[in-house]
Every structure is written in structure tokens, then in C-alpha cells.
ROPA-705069 format. One record per residue: residue number from 1; residue in one letter; x, y, z of N, C-alpha, C in turn. Coordinates in Angstrom, 3 decimals, padded with zeros to 6 digits. Example, Ala and Ser with C-alpha at 12.3 -4.5 7.8 and 13.67 -1.06 7.14 Angstrom:
! ROPA-705069
R   i aa      n_x      n_y      n_z     ca_x     ca_y     ca_z      c_x      c_y      c_z
R   1  A  013.190 -005.690  007.800  012.300 -004.500  007.800  013.200 -003.300  007.800
R   2  S  012.850 -002.250  007.080  013.670 -001.060  007.140  012.900  000.030  007.870
This chain:
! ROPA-705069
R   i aa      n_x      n_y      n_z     ca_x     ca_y     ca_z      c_x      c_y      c_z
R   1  X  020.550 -010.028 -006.132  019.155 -010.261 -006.512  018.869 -011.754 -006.426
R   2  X  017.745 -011.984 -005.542  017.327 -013.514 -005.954  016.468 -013.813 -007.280
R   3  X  017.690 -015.244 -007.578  017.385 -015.452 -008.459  015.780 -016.571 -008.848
R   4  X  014.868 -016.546 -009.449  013.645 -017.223 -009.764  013.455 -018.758 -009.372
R   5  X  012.993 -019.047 -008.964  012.575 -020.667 -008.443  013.874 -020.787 -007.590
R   6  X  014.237 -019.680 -006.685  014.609 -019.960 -005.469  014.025 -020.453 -004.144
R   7  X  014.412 -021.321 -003.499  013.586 -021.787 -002.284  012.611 -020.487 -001.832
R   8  X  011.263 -020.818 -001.707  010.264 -019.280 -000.792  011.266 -018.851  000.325
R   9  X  011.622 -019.716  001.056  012.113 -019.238  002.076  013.346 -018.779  002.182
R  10  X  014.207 -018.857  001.191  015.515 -018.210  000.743  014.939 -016.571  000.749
R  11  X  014.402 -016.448  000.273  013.497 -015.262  000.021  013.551 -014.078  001.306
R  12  X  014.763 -013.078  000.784  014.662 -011.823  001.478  014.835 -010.112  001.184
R  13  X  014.242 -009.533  001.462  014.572 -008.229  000.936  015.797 -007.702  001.150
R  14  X  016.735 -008.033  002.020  017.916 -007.784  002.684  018.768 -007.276  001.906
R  15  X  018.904 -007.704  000.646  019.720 -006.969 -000.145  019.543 -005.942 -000.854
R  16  X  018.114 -005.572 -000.854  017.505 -004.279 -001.734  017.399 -003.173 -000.607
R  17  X  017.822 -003.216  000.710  017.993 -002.202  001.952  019.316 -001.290  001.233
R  18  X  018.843  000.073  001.548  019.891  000.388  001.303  020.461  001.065  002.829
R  19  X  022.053  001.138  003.227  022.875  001.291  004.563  022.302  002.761  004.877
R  20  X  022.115  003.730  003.978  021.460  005.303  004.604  020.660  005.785  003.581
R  21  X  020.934  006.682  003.731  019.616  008.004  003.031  018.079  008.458  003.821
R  22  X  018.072  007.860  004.877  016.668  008.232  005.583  015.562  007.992  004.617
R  23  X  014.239  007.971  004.655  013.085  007.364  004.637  013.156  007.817  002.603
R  24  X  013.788  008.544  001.688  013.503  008.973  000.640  014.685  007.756  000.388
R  25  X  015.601  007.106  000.546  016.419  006.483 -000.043  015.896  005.359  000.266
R  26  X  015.115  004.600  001.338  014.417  003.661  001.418  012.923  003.292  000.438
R  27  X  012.593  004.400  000.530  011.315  004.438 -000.273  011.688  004.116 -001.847
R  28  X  012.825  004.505 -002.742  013.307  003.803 -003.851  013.748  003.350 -003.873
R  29  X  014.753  002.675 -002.978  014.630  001.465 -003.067  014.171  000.656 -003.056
R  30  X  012.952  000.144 -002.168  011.535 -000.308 -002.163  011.055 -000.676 -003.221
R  31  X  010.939  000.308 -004.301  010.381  000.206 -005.188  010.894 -001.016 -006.827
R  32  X  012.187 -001.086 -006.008  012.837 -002.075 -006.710  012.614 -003.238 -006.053
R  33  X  012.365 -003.322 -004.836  012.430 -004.805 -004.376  012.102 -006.146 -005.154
R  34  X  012.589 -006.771 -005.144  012.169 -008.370 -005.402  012.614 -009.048 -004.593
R  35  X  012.832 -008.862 -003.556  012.740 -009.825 -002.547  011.410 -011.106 -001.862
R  36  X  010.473 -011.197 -002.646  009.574 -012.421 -002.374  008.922 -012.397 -003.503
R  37  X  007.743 -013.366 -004.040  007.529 -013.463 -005.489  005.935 -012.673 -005.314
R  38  X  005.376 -011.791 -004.864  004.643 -010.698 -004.580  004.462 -009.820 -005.667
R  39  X  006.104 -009.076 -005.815  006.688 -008.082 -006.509  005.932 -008.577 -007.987
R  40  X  005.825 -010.117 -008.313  005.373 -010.259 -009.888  004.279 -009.496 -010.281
R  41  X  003.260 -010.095 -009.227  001.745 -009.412 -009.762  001.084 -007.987 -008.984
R  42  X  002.033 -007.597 -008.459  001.310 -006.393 -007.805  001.916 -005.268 -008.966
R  43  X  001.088 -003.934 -008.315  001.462 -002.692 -009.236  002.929 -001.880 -008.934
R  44  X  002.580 -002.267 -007.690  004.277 -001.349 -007.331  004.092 -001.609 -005.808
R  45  X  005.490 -001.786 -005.363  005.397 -001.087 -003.647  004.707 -000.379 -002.959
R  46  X  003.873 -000.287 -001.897  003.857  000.808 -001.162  004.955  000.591  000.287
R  47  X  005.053  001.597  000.044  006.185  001.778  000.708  004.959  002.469  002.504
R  48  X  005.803  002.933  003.405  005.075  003.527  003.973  005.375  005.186  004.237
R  49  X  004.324  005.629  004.735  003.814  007.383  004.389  003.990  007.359  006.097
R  50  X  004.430  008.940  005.934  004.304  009.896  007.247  005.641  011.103  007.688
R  51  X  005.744  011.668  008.404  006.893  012.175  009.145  007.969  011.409  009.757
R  52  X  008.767  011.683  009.357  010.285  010.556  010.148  010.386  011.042  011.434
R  53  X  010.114  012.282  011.970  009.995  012.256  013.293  008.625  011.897  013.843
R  54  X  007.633  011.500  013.359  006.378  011.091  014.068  006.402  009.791  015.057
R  55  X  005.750  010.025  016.378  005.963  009.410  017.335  004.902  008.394  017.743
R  56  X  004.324  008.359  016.636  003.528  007.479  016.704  003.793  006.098  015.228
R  57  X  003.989  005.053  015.287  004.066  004.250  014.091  002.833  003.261  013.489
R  58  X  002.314  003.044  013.212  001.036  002.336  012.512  001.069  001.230  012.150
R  59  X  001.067  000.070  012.120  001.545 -001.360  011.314  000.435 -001.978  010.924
R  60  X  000.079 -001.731  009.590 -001.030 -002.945  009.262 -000.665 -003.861  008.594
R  61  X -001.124 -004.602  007.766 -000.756 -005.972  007.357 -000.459 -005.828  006.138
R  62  X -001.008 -005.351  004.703  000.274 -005.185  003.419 -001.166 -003.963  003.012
R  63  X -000.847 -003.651  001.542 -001.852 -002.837  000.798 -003.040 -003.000  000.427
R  64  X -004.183 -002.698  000.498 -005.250 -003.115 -000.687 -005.081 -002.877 -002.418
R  65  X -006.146 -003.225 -002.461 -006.344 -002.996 -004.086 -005.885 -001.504 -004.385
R  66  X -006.579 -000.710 -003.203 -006.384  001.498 -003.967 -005.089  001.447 -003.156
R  67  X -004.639  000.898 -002.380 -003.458  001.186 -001.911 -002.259  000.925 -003.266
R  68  X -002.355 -000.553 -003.628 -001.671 -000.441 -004.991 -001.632  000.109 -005.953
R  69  X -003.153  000.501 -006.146 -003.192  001.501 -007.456 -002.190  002.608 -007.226
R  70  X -002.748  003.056 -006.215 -002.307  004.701 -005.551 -000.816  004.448 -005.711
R  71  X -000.523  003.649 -004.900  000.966  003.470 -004.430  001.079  004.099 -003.052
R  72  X  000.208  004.278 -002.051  000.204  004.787 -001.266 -000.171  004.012  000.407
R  73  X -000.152  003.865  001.522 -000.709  002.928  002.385 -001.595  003.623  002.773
R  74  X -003.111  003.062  003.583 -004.627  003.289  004.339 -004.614  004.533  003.073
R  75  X -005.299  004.175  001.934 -006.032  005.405  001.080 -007.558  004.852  000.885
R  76  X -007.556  003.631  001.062 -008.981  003.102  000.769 -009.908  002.816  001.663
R  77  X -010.733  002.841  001.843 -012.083  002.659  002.821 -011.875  002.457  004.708
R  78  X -010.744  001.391  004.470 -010.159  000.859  005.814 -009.466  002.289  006.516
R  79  X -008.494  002.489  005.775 -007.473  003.762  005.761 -008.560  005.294  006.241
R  80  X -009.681  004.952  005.663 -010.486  006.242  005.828 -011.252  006.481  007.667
R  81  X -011.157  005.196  007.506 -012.024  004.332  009.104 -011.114  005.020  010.121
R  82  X -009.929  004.271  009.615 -008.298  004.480  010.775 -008.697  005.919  010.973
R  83  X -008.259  006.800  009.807 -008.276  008.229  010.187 -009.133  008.682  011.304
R  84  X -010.808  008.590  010.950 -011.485  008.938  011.919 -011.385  008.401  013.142
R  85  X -011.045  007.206  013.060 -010.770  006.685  015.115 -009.610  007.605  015.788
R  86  X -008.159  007.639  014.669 -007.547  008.410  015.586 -007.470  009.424  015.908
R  87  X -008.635  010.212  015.073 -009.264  011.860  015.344 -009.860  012.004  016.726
R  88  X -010.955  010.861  017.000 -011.904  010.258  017.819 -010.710  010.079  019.172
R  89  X -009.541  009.448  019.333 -008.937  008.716  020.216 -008.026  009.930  020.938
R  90  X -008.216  011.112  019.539 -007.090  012.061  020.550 -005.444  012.132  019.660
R  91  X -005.455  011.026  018.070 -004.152  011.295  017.999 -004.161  011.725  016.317
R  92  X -003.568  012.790  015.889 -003.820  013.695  014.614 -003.109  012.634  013.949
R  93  X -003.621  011.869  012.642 -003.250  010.852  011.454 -002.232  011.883  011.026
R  94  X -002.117  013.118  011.087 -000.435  013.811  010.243  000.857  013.380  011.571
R  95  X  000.204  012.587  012.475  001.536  012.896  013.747  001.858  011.335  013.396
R  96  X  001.138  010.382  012.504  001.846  009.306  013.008  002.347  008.890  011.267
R  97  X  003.326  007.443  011.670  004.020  007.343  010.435  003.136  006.116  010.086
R  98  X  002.490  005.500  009.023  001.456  004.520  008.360  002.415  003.885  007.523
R  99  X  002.632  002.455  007.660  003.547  001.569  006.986  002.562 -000.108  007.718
R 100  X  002.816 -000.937  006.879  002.414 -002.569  006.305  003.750 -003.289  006.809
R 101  X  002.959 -004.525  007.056  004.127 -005.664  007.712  004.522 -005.744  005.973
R 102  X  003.946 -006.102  005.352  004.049 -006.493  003.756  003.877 -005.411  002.874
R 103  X  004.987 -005.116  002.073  004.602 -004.088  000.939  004.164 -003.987 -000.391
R 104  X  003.903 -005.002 -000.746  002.942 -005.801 -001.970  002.006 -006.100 -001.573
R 105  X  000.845 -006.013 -002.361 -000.485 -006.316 -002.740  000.215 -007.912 -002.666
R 106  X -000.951 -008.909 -001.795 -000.917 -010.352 -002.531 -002.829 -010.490 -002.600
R 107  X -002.701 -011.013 -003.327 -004.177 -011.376 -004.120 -004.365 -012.263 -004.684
R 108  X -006.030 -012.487 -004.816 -006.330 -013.712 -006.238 -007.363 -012.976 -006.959
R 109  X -007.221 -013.162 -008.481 -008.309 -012.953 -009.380 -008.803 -014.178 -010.238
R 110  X -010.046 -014.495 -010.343 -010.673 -015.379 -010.976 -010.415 -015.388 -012.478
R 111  X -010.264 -013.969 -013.013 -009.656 -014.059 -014.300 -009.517 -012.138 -014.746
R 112  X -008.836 -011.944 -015.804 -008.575 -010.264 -015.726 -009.320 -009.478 -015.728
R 113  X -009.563 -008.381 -015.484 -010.817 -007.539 -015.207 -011.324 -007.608 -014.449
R 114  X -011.882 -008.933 -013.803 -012.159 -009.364 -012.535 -011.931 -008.531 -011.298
R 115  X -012.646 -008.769 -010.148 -011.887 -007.619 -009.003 -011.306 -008.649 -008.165
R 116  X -009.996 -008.058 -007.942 -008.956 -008.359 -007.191 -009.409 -008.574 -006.084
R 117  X -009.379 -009.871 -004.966 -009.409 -010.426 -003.671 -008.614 -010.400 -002.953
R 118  X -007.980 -009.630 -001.853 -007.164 -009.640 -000.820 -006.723 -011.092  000.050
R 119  X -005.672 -011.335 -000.355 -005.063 -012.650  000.339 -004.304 -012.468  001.416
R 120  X -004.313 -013.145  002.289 -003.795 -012.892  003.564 -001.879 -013.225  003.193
R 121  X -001.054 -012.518  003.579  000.455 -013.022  003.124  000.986 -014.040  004.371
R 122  X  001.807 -015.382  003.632  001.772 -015.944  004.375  003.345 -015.947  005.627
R 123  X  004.001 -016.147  006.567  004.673 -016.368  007.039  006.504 -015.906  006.419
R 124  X  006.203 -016.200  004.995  007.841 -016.596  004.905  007.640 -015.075  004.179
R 125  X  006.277 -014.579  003.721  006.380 -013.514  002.798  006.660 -012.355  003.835
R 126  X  006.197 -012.386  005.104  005.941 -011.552  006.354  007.901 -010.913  006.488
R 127  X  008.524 -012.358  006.782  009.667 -012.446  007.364  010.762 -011.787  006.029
R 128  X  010.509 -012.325  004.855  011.054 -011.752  003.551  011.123 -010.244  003.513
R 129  X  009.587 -009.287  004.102  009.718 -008.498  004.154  010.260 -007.257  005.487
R 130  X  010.636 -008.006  006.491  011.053 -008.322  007.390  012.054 -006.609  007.667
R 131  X  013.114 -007.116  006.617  013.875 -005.672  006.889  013.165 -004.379  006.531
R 132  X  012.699 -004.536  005.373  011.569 -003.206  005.239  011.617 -002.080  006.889
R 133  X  010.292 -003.358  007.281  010.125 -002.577  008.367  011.133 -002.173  009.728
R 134  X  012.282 -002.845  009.635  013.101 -003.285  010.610  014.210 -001.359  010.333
R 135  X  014.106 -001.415  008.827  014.655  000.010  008.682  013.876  001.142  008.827
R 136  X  012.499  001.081  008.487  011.732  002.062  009.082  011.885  002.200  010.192
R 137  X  011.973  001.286  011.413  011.940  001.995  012.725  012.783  002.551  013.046
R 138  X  014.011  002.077  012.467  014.959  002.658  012.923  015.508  003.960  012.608
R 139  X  014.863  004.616  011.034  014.615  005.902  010.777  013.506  006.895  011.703
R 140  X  012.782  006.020  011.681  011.632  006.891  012.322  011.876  007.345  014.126
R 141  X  012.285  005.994  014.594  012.561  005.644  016.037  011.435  006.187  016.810
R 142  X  009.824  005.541  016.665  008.506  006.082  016.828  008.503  005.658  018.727
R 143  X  007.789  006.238  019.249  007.710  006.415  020.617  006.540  004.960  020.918
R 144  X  006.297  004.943  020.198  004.820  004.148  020.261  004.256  003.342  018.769
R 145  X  004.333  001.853  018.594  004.404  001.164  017.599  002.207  000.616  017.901
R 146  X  001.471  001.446  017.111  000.175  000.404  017.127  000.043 -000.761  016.183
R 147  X  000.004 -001.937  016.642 -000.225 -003.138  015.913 -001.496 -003.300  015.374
R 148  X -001.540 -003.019  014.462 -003.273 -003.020  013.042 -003.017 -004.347  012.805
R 149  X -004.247 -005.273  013.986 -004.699 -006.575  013.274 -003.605 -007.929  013.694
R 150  X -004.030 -008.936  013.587 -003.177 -010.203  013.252 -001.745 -010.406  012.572
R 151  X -001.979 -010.132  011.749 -000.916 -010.201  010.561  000.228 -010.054  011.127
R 152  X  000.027 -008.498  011.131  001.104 -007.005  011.604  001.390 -007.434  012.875
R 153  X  000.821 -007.993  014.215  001.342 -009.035  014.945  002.164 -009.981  014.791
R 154  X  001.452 -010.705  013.984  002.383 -012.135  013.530  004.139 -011.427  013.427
R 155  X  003.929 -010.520  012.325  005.285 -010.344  011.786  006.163 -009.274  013.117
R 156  X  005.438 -008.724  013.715  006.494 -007.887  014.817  006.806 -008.839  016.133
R 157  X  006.039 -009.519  016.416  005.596 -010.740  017.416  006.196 -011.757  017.869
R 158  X  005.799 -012.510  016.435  006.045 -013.680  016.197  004.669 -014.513  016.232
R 159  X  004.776 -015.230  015.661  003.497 -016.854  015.299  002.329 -016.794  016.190
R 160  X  002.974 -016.819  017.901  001.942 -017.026  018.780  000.864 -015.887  018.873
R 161  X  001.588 -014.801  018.244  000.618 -013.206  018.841 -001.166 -013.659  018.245
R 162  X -001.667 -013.561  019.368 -003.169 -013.451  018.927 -003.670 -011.746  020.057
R 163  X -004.172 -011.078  018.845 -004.714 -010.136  018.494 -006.407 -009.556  019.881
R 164  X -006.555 -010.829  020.042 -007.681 -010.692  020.524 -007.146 -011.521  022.635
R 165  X -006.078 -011.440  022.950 -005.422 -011.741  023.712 -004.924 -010.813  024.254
R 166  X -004.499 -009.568  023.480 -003.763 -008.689  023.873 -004.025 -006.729  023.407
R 167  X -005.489 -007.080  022.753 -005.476 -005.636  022.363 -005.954 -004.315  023.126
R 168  X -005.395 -003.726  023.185 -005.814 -001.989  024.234 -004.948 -002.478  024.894
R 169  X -003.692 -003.268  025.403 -002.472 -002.649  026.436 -001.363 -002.207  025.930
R 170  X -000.762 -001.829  026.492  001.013 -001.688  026.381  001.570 -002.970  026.513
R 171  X  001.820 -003.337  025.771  003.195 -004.383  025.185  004.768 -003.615  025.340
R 172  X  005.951 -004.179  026.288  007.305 -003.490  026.181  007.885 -005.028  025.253
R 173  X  008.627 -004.898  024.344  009.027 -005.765  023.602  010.191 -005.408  023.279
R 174  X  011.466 -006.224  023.009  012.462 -006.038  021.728  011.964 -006.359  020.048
R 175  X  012.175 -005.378  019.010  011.742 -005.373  017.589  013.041 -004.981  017.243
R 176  X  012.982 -006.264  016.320  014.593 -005.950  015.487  015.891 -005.506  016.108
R 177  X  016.007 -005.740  017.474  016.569 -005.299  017.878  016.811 -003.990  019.159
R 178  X  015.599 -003.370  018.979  015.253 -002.070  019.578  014.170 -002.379  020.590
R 179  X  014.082 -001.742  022.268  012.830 -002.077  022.868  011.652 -001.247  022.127
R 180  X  010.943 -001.831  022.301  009.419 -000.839  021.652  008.217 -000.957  022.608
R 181  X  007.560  000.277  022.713  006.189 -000.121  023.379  005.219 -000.184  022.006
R 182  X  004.289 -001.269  022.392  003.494 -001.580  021.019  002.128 -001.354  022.344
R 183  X  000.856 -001.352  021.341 -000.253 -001.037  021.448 -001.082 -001.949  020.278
R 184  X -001.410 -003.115  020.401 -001.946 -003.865  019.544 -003.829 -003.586  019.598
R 185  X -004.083 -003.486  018.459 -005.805 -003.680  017.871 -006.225 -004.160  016.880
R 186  X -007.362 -004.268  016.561 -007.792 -005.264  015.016 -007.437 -004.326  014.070
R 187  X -007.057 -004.670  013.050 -007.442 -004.012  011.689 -008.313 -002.887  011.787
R 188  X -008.546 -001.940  010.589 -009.515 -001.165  010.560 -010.656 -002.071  009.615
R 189  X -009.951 -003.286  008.120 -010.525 -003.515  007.719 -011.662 -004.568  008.457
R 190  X -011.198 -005.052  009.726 -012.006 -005.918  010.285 -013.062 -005.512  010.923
R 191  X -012.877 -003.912  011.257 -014.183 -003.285  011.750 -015.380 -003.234  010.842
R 192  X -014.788 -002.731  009.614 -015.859 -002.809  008.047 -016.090 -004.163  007.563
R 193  X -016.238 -005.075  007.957 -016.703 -006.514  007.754 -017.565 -006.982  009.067
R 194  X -017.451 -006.126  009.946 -018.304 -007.134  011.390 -019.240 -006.250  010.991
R 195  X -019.698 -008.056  011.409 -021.523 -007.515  011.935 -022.158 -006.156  012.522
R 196  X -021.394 -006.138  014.088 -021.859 -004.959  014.514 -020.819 -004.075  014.454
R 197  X -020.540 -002.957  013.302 -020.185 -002.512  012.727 -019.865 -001.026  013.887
R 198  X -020.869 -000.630  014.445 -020.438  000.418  015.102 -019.804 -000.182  016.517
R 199  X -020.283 -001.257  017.478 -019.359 -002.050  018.441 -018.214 -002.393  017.980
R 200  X -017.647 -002.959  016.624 -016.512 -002.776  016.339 -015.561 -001.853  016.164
R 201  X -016.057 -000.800  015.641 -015.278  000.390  015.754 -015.105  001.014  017.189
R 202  X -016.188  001.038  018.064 -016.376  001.514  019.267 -014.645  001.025  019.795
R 203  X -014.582 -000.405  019.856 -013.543 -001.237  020.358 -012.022 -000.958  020.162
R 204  X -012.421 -000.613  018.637 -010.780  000.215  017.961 -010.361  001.702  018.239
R 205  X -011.558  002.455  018.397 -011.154  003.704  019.037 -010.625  003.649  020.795
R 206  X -011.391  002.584  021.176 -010.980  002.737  022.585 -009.293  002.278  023.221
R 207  X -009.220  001.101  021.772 -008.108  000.976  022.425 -006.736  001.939  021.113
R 208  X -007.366  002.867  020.523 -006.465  003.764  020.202 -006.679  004.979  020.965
R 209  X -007.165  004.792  022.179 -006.985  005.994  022.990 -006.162  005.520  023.994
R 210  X -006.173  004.011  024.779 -004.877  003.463  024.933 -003.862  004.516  024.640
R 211  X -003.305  004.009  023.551 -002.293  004.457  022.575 -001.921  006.039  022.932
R 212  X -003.269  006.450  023.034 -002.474  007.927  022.826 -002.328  008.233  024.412
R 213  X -002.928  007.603  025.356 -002.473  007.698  026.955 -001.160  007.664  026.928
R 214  X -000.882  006.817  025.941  000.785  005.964  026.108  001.538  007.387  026.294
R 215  X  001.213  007.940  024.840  002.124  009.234  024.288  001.946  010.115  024.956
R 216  X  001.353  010.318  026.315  000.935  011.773  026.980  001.648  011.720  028.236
């Protein structure tokens, strides 16, 4: 366990992995993590949701606010968006597996009661959480990795990935080790913040039909 006012960047989940049990022995373990200083103020882990054989994998960037409550990943507004595009694109939300570069809520509140503000996680918190996802794939071993947004780039990527450079193709990459075809797009939450609200979504369904070309 790391111990408190350890360097940020000392900072890894690596030791709260556990060597087997498939996606139910990961998921409690998870729930213990303290691997980055996240774990203080959030409600709990979310871990990520789906079928271990689903051939499709999902990566967004950490939880919201109902995601923490819940304990669950995409349950809130964004999550509701996703669903309908990949209804729209051709690919059933029960076929794919939904998991976060980050599995803590990071946030700011002005004071308690207050509503919680979504903070972007920064770099060392991405990489801290790093194995998380590095064992999901390798349980899941998904045919097709979609990159949800910036972030979830950054951390499968690396630093340079910009989002708006590369979204609606096939990406062949090594991840953690493993080749992967990725399929990068914005966020869902970034569709529910633009302006033109239905051109944004238009953009995310199209290139989650990409995606499901991939799988056919």
C-alpha cells in the first residue's frame, strides 16, 4: 500500500491488481484501491460494466457524479446519449464492455452540499490508474477498443493523441502490450455541452458506425 504524502508520481495501482480471478476478482479489488489520492474524496470505484466476452470495449475518461453515486460507469445523462448512438450506429450497448481511463470521481466543490464539478484527471492520475485498464483488456481481449474523448486517448495513446486529428478511423496500435484496433471519438459528454447539439451527436454516431464496420 502506498503510503500518504508519497511522491504523486510514485503513485500506482499495481499492487491492488490482483494475478487472476477474471473481471469479479478485479472488480473487488478495485474497490480497495488506493493507488492515487482520488480514492480520498470519491464514493467508491467504478469499476467497469459489461460481458468479458464482449467484442467491443468502450473507454471514457473516469465517472461522473451518478456514476459515483451508483457505482456504476455511463448511468448518467452522457451514458444515456452513448446508448442511443450505438443503437443508431448498428452496435447493441449489451455487446460491448463500458470501463474509464480513471476509476474515481475527481472533482471540486465550493463547499458541502454544493454540486460536485467534474475535473479533468491529470496525467500521473491517468498512468496510476494505468493497470486497471491494462487488466481489463486482457480479460476481456475486446476485438475493437472505442476511444470516448481526449482523456481516454491521452491515457491509451499517450500525451500527443488529439482527438480531433484522428476520430472515425481505425487506429492498429500496441496497448499494454497487446496490438489493438482502436476507433477514437469525442466524449458523449462533449456532445451535451456543444452548441450544435444535434451536429455533434450526428458526428459521434457516424464515427461509431466506423466502429461497428470494424466488427463486421
Amino acid at each position: 500500500m502506498v503510503a500518504t504524502g508519497a511522491p504523486e508520481d510514485a503513485y500506482t495501482a499495481e499492487p491492488f491488481v490482483p494475478d487472476r480471478g477474471g473481471l469479479p476478482a478485479l472488480r473487488r479489488a478495485a474497490a480497495e484501491c488506493q493507488g492515487c489520492p482520488l480514492h480520498r474524496d470519491a464514493t467508491q470505484t467504478v469499476f467497469g460494466a459489461g460481458d468479458q466476452d464482449a467484442r467491443v470495449m468502450l473507454v471514457g475518461e473516469q465517472p461522473g457524479d451518478q456514476e459515483d453515486r451508483q457505482g456504476k460507469p455511463f448511468v448518467g445523462p452522457a451514458g444515456k446519449l452513448l446508448d442511443r448512438a450505438l443503437e443508431e450506429a448498428g452496435i447493441h450497448p449489451s455487446e460491448a464492455y463500458v470501463t474509464n481511463a480513471v476509476k474515481h470521481f475527481k472533482f471540486t466543490q465550493a463547499e458541502p452540499r454544493k454540486r460536485r464539478i467534474h475535473k479533468a484527471p491529470n496525467l500521473r492520475e491517468m498512468t496510476a490508474c494505468g493497470p486497471w485498464l491494462a487488466a481489463e483488456l486482457a480479460v476481456v481481449e475486446p476485438e475493437l477498443i472505442v476511444v470516448l474523448g481526449a482523456t481516454a486517448g491521452k491515457a491509451l495513446l499517450g500525451s500527443s493523441f488529439r482527438v480531433t486529428q484522428v476520430r472515425g478511423t481505425v487506429l492498429e496500435e500496441e496497448i499494454h502490450g497487446r496490438p489493438e484496433r482502436l476507433v477514437p471519438t469525442v466524449h458523449p459528454s462533449s456532445v451535451l455541452r456543444s452548441d450544435d447539439r444535434e451536429a455533434a451527436y450526428r458526428g459521434l454516431v457516424s464515427d461509431l458506425k466506423v466502429a461497428a464496420g470494424a466488427l463486421s
